[in-house]
Backbone of each chain as ProteinMPNN parsed JSONL, in Angstrom:
{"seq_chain_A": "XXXXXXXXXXXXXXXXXXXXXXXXXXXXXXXXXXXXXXXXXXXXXXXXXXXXXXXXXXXXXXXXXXXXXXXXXXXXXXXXXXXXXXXXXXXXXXXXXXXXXXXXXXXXXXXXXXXX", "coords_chain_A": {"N_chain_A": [[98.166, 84.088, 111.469], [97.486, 80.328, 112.534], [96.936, 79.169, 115.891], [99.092, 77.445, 117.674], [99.684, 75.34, 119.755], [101.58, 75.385, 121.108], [104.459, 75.441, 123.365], [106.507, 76.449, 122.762], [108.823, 77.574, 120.675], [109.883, 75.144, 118.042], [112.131, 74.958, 116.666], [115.084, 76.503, 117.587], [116.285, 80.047, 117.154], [119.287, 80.077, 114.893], [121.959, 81.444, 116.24], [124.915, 81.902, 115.714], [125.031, 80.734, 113.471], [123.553, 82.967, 112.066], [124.914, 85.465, 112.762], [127.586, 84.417, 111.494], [126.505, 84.974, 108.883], [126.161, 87.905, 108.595], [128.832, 88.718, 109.049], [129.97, 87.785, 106.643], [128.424, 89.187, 105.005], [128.651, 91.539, 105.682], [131.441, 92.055, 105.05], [131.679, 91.438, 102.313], [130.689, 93.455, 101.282], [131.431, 95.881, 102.278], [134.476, 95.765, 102.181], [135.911, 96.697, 100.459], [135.44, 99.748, 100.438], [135.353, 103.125, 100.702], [134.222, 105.586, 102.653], [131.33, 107.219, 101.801], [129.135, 109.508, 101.393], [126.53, 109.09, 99.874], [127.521, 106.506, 98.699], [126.968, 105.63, 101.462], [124.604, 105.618, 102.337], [123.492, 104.19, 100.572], [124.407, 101.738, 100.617], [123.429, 100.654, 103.533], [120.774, 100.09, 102.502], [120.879, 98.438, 101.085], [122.475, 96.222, 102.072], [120.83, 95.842, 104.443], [118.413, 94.524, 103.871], [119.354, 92.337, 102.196], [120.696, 91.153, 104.287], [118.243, 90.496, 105.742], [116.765, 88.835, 103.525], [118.789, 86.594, 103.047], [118.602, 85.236, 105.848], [116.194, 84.973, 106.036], [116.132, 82.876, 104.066], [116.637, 80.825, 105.752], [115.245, 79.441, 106.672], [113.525, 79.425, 109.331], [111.211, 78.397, 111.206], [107.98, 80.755, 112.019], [109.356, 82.737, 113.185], [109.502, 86.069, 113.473], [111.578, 89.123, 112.65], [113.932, 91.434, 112.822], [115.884, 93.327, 111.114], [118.702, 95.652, 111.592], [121.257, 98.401, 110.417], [123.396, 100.236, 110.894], [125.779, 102.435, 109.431], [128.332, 104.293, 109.719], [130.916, 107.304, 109.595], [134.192, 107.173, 110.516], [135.194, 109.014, 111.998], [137.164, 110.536, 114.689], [134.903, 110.373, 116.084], [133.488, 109.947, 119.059], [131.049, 107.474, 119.589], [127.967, 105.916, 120.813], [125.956, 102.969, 121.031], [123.092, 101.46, 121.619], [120.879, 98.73, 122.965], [117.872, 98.255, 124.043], [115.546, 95.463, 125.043], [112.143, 94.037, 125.422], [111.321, 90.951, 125.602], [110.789, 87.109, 125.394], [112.917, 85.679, 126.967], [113.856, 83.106, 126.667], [113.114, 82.457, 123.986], [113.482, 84.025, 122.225], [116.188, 86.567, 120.59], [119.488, 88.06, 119.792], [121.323, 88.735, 116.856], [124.723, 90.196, 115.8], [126.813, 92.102, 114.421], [130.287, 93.709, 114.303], [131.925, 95.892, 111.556], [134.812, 97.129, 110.568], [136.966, 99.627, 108.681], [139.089, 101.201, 107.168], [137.984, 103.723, 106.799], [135.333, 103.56, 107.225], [132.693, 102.505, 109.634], [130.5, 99.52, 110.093], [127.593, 98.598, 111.217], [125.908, 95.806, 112.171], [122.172, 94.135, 113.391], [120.466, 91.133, 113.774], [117.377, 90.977, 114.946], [115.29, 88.388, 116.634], [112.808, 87.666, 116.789], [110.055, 85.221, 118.581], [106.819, 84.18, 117.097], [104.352, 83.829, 119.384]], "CA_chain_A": [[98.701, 82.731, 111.701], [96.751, 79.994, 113.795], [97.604, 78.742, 117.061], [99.604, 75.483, 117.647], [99.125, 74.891, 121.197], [102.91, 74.948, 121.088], [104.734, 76.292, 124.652], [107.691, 77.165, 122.984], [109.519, 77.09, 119.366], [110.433, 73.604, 117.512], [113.648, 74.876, 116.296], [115.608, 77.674, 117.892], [117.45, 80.542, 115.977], [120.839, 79.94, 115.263], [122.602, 83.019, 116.416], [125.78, 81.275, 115.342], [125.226, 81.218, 111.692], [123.15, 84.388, 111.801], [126.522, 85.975, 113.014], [128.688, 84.68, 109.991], [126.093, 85.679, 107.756], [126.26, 89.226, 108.751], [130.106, 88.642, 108.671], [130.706, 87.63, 105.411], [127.586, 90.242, 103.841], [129.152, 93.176, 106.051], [132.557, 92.168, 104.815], [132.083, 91.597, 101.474], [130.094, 94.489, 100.654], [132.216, 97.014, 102.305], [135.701, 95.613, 102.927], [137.02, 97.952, 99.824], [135.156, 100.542, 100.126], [135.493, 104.173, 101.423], [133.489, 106.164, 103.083], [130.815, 108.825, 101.064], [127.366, 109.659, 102.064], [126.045, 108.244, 98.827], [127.549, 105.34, 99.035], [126.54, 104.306, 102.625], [123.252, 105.59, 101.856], [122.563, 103.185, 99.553], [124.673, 100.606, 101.277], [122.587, 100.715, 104.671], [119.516, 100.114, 102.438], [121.328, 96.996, 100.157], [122.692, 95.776, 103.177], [120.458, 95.885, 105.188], [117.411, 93.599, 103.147], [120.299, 91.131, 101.496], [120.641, 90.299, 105.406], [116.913, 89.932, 105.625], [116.609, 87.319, 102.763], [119.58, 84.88, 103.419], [118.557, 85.057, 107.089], [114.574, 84.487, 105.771], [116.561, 81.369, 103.49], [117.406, 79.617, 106.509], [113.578, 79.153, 106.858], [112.784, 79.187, 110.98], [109.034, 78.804, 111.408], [107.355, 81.296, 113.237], [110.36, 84.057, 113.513], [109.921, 87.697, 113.02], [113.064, 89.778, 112.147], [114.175, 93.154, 112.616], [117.5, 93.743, 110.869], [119.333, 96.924, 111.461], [122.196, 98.311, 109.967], [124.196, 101.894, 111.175], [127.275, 102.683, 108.792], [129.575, 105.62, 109.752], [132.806, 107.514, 108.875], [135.172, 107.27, 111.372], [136.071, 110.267, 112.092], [137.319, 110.405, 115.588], [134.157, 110.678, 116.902], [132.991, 109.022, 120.114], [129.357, 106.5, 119.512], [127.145, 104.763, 121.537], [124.795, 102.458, 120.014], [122.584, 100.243, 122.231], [119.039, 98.39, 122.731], [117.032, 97.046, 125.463], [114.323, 94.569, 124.619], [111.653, 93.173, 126.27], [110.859, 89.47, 124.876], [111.041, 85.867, 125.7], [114.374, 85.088, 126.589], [113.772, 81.574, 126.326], [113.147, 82.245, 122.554], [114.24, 85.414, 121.635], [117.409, 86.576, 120.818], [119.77, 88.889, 118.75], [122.77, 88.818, 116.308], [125.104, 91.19, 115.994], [128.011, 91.985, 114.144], [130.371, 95.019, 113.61], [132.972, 95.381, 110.355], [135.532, 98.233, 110.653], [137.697, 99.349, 107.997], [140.146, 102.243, 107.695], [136.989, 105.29, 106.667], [134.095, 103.692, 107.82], [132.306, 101.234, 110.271], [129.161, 99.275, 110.138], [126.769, 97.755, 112.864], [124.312, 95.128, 112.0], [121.924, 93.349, 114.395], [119.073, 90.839, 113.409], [116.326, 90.468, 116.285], [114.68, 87.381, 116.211], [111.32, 87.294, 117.671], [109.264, 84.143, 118.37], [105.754, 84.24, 117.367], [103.82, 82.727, 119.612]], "C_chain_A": [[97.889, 82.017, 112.761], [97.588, 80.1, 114.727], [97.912, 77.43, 116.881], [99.388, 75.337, 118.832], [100.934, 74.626, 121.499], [103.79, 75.807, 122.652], [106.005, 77.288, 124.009], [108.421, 77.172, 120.757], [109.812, 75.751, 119.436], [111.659, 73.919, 117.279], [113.968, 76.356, 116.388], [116.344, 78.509, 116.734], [118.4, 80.613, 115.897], [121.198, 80.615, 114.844], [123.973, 82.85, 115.668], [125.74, 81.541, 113.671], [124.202, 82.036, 111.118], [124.627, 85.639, 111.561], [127.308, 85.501, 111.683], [127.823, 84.888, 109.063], [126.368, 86.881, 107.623], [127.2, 88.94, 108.575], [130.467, 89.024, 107.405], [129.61, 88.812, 104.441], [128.298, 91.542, 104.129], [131.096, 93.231, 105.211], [132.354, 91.948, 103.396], [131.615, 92.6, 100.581], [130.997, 95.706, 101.028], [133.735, 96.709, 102.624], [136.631, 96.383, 101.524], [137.082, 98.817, 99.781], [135.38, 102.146, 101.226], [134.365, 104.986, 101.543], [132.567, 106.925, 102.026], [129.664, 108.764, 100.971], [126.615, 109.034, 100.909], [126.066, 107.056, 98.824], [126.83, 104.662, 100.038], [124.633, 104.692, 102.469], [122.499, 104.36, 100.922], [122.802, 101.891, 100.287], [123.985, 100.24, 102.435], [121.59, 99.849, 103.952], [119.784, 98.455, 101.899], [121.302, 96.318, 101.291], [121.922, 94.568, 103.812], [118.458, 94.36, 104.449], [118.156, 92.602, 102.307], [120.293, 90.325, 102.953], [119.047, 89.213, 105.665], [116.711, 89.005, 104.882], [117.386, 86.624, 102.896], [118.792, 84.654, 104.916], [116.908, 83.985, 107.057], [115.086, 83.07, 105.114], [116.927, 80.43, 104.499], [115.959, 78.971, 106.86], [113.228, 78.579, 108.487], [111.807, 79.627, 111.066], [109.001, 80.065, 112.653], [108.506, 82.65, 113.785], [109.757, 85.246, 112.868], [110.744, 87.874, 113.439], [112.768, 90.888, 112.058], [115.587, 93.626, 112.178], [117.268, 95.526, 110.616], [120.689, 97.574, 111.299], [122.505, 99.547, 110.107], [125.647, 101.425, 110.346], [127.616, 104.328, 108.86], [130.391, 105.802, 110.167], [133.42, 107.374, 110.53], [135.845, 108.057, 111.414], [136.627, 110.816, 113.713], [136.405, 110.646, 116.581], [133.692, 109.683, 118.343], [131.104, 109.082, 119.727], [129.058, 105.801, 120.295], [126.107, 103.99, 121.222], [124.542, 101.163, 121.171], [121.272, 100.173, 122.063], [119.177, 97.334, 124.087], [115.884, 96.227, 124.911], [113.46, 94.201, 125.746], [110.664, 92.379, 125.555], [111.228, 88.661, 125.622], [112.528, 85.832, 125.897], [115.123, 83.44, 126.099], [114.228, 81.392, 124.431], [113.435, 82.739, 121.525], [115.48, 85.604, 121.544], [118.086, 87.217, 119.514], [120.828, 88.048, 118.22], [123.389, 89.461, 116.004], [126.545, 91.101, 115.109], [128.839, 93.763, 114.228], [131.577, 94.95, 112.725], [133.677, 97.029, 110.536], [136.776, 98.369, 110.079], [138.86, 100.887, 108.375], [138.977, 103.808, 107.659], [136.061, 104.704, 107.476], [133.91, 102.496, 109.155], [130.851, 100.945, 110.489], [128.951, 98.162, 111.202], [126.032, 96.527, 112.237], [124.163, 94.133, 112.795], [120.861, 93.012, 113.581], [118.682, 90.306, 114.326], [115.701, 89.077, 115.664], [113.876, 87.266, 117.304], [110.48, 86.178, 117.443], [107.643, 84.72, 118.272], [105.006, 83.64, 118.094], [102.22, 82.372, 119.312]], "O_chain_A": [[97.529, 82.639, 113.761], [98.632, 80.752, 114.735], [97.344, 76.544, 116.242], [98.194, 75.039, 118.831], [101.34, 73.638, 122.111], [103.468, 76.988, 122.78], [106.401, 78.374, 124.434], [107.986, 76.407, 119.897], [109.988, 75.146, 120.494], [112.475, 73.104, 117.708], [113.479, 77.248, 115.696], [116.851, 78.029, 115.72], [118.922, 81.266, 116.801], [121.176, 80.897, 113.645], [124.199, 83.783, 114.897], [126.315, 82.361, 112.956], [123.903, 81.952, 109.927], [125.066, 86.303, 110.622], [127.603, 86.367, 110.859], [128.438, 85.061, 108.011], [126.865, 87.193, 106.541], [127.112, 88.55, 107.411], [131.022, 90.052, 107.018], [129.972, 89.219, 103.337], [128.546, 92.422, 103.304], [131.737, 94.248, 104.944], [133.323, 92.557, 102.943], [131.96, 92.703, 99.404], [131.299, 96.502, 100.139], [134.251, 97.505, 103.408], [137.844, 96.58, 101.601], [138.086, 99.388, 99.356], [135.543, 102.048, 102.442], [133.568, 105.098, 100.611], [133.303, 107.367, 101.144], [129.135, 107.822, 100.38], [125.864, 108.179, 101.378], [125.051, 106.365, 98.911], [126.232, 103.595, 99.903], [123.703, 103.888, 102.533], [121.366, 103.911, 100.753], [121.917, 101.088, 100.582], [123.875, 99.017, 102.358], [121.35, 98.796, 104.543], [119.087, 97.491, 102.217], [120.251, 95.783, 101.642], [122.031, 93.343, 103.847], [117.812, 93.547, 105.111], [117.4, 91.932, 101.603], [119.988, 89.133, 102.989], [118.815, 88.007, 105.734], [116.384, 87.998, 105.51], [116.892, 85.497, 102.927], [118.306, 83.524, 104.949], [116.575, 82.944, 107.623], [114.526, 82.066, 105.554], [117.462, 79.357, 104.222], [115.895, 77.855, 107.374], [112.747, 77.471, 108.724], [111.401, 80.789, 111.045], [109.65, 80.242, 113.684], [108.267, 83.359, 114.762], [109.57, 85.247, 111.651], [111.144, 87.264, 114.431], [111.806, 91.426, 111.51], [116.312, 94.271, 112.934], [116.475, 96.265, 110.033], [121.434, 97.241, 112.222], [121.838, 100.256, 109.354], [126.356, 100.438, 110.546], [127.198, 105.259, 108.172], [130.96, 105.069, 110.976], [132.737, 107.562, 111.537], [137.002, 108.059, 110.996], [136.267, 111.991, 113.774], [136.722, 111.025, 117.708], [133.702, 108.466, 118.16], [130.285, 109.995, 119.63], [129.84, 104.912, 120.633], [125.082, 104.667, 121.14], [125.32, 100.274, 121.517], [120.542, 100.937, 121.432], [119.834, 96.472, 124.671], [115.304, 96.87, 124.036], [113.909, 94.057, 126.883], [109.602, 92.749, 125.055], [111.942, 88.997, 126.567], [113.281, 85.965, 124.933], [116.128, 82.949, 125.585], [115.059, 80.711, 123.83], [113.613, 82.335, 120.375], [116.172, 84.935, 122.312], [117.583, 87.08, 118.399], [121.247, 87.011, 118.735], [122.577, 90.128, 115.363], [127.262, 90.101, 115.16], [128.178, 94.801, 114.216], [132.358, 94.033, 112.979], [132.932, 98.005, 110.619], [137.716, 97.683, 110.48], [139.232, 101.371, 109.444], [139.173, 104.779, 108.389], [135.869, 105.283, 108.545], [134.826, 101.773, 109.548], [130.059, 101.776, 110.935], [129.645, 97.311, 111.758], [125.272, 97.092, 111.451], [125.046, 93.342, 113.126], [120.27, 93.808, 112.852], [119.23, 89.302, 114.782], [115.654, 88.788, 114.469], [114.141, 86.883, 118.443], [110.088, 85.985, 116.293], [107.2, 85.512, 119.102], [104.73, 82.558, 117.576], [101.778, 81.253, 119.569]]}, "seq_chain_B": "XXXXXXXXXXXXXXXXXXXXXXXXXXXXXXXXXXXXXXXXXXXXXXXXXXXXXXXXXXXXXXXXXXXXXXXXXXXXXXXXXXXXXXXXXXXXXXXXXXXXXX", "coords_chain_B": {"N_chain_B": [[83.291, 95.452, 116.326], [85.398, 93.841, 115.595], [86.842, 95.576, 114.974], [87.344, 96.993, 116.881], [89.301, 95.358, 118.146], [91.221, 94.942, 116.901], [92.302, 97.563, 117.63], [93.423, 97.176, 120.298], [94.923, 95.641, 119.632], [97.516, 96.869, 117.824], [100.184, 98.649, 117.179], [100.806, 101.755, 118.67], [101.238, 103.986, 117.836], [101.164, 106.901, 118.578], [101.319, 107.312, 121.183], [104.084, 105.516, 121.919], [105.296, 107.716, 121.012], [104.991, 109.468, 122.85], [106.127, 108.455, 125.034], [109.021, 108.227, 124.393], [109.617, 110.368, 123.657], [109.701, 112.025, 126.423], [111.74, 110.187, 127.964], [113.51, 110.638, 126.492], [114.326, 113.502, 127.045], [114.224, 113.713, 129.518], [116.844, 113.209, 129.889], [119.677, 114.147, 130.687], [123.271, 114.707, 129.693], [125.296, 112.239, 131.17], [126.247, 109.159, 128.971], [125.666, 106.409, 130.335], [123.304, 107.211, 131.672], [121.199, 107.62, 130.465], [120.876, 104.947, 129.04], [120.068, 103.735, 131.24], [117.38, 104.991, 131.002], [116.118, 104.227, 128.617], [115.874, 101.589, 129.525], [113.952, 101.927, 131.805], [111.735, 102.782, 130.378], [111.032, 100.379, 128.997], [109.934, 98.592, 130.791], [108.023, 99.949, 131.414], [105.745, 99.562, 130.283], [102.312, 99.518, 127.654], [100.752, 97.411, 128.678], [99.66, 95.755, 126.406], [99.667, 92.849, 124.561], [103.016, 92.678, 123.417], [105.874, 92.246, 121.868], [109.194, 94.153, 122.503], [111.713, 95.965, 120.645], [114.103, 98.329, 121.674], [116.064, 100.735, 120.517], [119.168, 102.109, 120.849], [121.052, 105.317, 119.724], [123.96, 107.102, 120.347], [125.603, 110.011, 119.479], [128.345, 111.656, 119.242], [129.131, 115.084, 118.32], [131.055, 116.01, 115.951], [131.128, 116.475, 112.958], [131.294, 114.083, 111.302], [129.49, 111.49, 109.701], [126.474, 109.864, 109.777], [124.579, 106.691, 108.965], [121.544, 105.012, 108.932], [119.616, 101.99, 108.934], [116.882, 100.382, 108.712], [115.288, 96.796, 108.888], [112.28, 94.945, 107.875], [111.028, 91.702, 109.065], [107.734, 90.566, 108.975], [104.386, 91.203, 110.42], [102.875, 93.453, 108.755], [100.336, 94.442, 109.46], [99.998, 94.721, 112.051], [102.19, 94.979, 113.46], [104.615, 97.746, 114.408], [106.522, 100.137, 114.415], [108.835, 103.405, 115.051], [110.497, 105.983, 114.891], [112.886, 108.354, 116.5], [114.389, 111.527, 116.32], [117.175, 113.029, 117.68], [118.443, 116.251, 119.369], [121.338, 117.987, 120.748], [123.657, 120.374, 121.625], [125.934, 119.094, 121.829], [125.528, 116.535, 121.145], [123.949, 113.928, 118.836], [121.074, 112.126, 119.011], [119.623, 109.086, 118.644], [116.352, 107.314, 118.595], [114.983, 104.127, 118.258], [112.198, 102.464, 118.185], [111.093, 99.37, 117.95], [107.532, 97.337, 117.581], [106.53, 94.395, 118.44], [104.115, 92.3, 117.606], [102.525, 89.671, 119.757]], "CA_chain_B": [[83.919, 94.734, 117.08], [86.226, 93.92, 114.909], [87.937, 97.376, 114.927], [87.777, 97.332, 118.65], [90.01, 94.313, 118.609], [92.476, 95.486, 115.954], [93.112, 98.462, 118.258], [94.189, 97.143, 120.948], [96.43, 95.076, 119.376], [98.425, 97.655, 117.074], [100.873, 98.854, 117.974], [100.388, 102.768, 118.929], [102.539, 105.463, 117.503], [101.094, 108.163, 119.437], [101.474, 106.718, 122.621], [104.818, 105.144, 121.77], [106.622, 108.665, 120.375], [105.277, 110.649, 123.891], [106.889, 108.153, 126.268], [110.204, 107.832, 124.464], [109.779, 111.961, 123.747], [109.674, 112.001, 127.658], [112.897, 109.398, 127.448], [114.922, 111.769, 125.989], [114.159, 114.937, 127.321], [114.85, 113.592, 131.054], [118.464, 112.648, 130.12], [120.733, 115.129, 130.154], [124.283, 114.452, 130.512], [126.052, 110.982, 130.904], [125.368, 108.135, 128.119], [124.922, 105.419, 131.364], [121.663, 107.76, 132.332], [120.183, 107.654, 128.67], [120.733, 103.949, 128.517], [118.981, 103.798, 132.19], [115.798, 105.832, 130.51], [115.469, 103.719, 127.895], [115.54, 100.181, 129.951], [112.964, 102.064, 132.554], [110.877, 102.564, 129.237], [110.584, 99.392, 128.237], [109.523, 98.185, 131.589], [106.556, 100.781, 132.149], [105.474, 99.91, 128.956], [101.687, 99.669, 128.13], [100.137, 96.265, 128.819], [99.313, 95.103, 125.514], [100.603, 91.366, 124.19], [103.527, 93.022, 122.504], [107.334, 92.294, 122.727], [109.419, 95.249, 121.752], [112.919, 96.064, 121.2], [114.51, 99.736, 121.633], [117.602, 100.772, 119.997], [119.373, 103.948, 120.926], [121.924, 105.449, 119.281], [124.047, 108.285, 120.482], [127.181, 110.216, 118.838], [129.17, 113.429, 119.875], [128.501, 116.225, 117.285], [132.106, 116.504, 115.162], [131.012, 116.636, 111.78], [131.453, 112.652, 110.845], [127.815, 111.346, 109.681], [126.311, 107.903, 110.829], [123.297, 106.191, 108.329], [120.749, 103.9, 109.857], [118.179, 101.356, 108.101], [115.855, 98.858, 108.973], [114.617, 96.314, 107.482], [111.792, 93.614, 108.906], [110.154, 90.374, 108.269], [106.454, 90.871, 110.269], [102.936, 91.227, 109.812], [102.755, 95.467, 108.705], [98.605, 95.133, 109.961], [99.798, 94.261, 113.955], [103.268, 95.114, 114.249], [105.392, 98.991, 113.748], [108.121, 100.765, 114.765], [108.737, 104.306, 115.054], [112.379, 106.299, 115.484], [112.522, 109.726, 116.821], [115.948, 111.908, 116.28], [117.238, 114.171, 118.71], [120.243, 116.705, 119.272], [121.94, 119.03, 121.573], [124.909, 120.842, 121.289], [127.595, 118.183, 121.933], [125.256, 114.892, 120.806], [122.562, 113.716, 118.499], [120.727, 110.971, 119.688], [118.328, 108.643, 117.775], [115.823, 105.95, 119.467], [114.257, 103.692, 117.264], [111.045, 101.328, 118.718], [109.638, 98.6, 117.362], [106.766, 96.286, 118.598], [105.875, 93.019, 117.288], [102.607, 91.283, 118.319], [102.675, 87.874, 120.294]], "C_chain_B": [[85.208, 93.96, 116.69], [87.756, 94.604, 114.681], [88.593, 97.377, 116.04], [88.903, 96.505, 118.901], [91.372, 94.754, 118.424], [93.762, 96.689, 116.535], [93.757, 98.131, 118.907], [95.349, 96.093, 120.853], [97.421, 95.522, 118.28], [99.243, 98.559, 117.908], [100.767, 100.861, 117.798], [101.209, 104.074, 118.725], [102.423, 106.224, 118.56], [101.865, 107.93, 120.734], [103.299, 106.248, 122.675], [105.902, 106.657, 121.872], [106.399, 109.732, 121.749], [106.486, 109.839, 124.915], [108.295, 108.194, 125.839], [110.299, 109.244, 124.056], [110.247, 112.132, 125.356], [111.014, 111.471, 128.352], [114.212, 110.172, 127.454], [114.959, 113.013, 126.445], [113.999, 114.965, 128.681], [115.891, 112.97, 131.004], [119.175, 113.96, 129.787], [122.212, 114.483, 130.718], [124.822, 112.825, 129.814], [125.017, 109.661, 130.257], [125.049, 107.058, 129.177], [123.515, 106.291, 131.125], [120.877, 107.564, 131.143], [120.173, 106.128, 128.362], [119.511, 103.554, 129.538], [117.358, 104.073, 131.344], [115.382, 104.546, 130.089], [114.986, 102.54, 128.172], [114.473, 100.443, 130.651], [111.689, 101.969, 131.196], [110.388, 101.274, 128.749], [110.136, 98.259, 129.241], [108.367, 98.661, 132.266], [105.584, 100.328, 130.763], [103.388, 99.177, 129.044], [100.462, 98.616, 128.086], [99.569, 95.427, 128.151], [100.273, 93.743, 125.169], [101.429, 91.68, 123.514], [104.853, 92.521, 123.143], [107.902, 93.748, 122.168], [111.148, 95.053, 121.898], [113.026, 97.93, 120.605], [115.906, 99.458, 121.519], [118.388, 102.139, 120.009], [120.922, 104.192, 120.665], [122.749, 106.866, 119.667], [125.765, 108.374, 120.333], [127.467, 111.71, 119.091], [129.094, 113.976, 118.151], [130.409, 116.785, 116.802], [132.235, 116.632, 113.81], [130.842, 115.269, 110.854], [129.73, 112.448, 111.038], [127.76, 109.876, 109.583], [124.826, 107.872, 109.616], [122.799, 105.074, 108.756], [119.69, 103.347, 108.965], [118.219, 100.869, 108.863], [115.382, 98.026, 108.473], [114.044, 94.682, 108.05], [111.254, 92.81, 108.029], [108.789, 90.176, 108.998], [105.331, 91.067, 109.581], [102.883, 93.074, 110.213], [101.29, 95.542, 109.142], [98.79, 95.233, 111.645], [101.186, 95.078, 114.172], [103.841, 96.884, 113.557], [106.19, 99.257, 114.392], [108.28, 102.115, 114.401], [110.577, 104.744, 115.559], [111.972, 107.862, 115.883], [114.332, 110.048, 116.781], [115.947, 113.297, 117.138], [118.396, 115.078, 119.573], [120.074, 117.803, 119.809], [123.167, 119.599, 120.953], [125.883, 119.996, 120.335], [126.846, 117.061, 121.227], [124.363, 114.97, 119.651], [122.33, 112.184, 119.311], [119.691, 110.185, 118.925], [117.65, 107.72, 118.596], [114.937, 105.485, 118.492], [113.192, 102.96, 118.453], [110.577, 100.305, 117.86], [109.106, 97.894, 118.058], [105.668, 95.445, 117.538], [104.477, 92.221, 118.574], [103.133, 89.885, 118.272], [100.921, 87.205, 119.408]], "O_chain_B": [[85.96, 93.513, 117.556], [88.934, 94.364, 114.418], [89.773, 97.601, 116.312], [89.588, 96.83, 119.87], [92.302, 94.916, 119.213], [94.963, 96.862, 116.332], [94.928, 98.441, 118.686], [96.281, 95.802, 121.603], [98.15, 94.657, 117.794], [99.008, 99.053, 119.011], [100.644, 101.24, 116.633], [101.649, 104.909, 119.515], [103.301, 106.329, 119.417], [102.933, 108.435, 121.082], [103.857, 106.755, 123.649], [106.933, 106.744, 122.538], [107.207, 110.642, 121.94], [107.459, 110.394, 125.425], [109.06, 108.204, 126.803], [111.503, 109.496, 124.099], [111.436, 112.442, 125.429], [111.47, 112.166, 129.26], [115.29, 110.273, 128.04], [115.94, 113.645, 126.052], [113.67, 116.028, 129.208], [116.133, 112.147, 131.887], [119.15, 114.604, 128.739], [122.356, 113.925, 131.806], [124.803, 112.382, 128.665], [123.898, 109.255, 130.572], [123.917, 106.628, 128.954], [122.709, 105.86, 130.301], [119.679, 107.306, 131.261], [119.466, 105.846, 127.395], [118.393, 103.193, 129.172], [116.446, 103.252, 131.244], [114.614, 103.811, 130.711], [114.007, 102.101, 127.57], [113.632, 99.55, 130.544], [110.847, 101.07, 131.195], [109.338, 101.195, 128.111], [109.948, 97.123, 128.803], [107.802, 98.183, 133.25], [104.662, 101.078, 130.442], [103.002, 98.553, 130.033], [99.381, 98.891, 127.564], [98.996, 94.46, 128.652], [101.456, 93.676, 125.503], [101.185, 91.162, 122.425], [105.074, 92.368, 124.345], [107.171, 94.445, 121.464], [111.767, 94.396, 122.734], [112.447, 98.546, 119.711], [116.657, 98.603, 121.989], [118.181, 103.071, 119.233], [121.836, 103.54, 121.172], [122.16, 107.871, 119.267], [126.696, 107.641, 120.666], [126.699, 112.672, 119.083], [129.022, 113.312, 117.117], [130.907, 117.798, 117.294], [133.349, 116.889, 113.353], [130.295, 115.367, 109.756], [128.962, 112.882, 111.896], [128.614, 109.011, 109.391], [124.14, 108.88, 109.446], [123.542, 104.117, 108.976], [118.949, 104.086, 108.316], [119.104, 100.702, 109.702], [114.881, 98.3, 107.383], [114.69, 93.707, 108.434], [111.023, 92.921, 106.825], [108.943, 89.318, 109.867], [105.248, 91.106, 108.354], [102.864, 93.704, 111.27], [100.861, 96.692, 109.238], [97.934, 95.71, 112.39], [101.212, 95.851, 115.129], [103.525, 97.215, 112.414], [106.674, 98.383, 115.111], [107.857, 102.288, 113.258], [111.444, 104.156, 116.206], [110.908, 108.406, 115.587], [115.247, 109.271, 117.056], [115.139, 114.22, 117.243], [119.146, 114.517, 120.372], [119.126, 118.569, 119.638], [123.581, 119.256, 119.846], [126.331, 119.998, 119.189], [127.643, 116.442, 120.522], [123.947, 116.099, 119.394], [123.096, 111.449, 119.933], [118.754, 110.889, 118.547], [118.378, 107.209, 119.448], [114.179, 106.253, 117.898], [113.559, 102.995, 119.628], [109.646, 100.498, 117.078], [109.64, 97.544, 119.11], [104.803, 95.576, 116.672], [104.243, 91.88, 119.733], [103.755, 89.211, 117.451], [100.593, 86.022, 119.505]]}, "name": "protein", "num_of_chains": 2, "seq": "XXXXXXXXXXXXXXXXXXXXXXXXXXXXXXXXXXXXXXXXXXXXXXXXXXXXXXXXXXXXXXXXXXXXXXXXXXXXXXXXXXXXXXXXXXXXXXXXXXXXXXXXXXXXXXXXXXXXXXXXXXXXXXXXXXXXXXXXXXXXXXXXXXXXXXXXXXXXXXXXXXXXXXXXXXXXXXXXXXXXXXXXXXXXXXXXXXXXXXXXXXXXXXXXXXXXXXXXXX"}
């Protein structure tokens, strides 16, 4: 990609309706479903690149994307799931959702990195 | 000269999977200290134009199983990402990396 001589992005990413995207993909893909290693196996992978193209349809120049998507059972286990970054904060910035039903629960975050 | 360039702006598995090997294998114990590691990690990190984000995942060992994708939008000649998985007794632990070129 050239250079624009640009200091900063033209149009920020809106975390806002990144967030109900993940919403409504994490909820309507798994809000009937029950747990079973097959399933989320595949579901992780569907998921997880259905986010990637609506998110790519909103068309923000100059973004790279890192969607990531953890789904598992709920089995009374204790999880910790975090991330540190180091990017722009100016221009950078995540989205995040999590969907939790009665077997399972899924994570998904999409990074949004400015190119500069 | 070409090549020479390319290197130092890819992003470096090797280099990438010792320090966050190193990461994990000076945490023992409480999930605060393992989140610690990973923020010191991404502040020693190794002077190339890269941003990065680290993602660490850690779950007590009761039999319940956890599945993880990824899935990017990036230039695959500049930018990668690497995960490493890693388990004790009581935990596993996963740390993913990636690093995108500015």
């Amino acid at each position: 990609m050239e250079n624009t001589y640009q200091l900063g992005p033209t149009k920020h990413f809106p975390v806002v309706t990144v967030n109900s995207i993940l919403k409504d993909v994490l909820t309507n893909y798994l809000q009937e479903e029950e747990y079973s290693p097959e399933l989320c196996r595949q579901m992780t992978k569907t998921i997880s690149e259905v986010i990637k193209a609506q998110v790519k349809e909103l068309m923000i120049p100059r973004y790279k994307l890192v969607v990531t998507v953890h789904i598992g059972q709920c089995d009374g286990q204790s999880i910790l799931i975090g991330s540190r970054c180091l990017w722009n904060p100016k221009s950078d910035t995540v989205s995040s959702y999590v969907f939790r039903n009665s077997s399972l629960f899924a994570l998904a975050n999409v990074y949004a990195i400015y190119f500069e | 000269e070409d090549f020479q360039a390319a290197e130092e702006t890819t992003f470096v598995i090797d280099e990438v999977s010792n320090i966050v090997k190193e990461a994990i294998e000076g945490a023992f114990g409480g999930h605060a200290y393992q989140h610690n590691k990973v923020n010191q990690w991404t502040t020693n990190v190794l002077g190339k134009p890269f941003k990065y984000i680290v993602t660490c995942v850690i779950m007590e060992k009761n039999g319940a199983r956890l599945h993880t994708e990824s899935s990017c939008f990036w230039d695959s000649s500049i930018d990668g990402s690497w995960t490493l998985q890693w388990e004790n007794k009581t935990m596993y632990c996963i740390v993913s990396a990636f690093g995108l070129s500015i």
